[in-house]
C-alpha positions as CSV (number, residue, x, y, z in Angstrom):
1,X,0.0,0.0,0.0
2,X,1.2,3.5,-1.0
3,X,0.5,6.9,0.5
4,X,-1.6,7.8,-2.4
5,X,-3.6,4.7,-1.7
6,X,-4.4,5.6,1.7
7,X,-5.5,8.8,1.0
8,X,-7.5,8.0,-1.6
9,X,-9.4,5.2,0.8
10,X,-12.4,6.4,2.7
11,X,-12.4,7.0,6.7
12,X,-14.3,3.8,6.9
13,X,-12.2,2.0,4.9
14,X,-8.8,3.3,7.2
15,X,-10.6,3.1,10.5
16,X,-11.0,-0.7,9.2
17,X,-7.2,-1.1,8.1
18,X,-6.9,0.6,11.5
19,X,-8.6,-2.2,13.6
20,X,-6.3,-5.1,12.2
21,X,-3.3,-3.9,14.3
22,X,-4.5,-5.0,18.3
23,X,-2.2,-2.0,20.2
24,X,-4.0,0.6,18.1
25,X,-6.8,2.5,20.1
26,X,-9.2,5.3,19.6
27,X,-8.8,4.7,16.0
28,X,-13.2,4.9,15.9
29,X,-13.1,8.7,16.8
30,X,-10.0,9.7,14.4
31,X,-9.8,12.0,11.6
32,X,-9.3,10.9,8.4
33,X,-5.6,12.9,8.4
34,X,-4.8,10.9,11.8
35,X,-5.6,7.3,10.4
36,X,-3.3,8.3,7.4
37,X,-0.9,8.7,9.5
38,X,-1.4,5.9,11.8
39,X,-1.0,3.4,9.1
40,X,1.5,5.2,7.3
41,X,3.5,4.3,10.6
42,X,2.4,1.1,11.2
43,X,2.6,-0.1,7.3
44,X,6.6,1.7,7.4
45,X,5.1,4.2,4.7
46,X,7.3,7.8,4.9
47,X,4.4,10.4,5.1
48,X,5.5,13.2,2.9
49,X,4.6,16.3,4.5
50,X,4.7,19.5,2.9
51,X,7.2,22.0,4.5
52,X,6.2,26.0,3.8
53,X,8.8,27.5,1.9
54,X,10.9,30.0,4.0
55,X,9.8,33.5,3.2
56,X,12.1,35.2,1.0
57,X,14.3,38.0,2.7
58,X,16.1,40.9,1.5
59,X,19.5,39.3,2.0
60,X,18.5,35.9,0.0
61,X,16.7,37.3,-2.9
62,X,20.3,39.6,-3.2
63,X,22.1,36.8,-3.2
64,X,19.8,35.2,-5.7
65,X,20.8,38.2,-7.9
66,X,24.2,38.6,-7.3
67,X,24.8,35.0,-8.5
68,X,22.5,34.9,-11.7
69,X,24.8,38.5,-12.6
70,X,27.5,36.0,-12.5
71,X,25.9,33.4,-14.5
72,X,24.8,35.8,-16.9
73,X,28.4,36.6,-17.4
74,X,29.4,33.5,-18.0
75,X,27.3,32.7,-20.6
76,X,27.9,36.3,-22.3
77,X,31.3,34.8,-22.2
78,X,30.2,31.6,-24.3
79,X,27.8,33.7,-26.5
80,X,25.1,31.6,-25.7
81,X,22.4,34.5,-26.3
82,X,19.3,32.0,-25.4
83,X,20.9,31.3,-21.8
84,X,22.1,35.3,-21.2
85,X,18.2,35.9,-22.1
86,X,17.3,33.5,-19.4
87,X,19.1,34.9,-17.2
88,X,17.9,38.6,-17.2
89,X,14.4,37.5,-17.4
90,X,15.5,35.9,-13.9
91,X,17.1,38.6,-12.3
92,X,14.5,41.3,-13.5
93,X,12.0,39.1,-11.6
94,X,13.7,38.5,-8.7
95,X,14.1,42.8,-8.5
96,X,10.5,42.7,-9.1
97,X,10.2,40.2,-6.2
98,X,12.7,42.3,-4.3
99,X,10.6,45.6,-4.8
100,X,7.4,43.8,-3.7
101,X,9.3,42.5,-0.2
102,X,10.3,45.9,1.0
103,X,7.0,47.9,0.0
104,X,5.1,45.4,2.5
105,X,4.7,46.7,5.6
């Protein structure tokens, strides 16, 4: 059984999958995310959880610019004009992004 399988499966159908292990209890008045998880770690499934992405900061996003400058001049270098296009498309929305960052309050 997959992750995708057991989220897919109804609460009935997990509170049932549930019941076949004898040390599990409580698993009648679970939520359906709860079961998941319950027989994710009794079937040795990893649970992929989504982790937020960090929120960008001033210093990052610089960074992020300061490096694709370099990039860009790299491929300038190997007149690769596709690649140096790329790459100010990139920079011009990270400034964008950049902009958008310090105007919040």
């Amino acid at each position: 059984m997959t992750l995708q399988e057991l989220k897919k499966m109804t609460v009935i159908k997990l509170r049932e999958e549930a019941m076949k292990y004898p040390d599990v209890k409580g698993a009648s008045s679970m939520k359906k995310d709860d079961l998941v998880a319950l027989l994710c770690e009794k079937l040795g499934i990893e649970a992929e959880e989504k982790k937020a992405a960090a929120p960008a900061t001033k210093l990052t996003i610089k960074q992020q610019i300061k490096e694709l400058k370099h990039l860009k001049q790299e491929t300038i270098a190997k007149k690769d004009k596709a690649a140096v296009l790329l790459c100010r498309q990139k920079i011009r929305t990270q400034k964008r992004h950049l902009r958008r960052i310090l105007k919040q309050p």
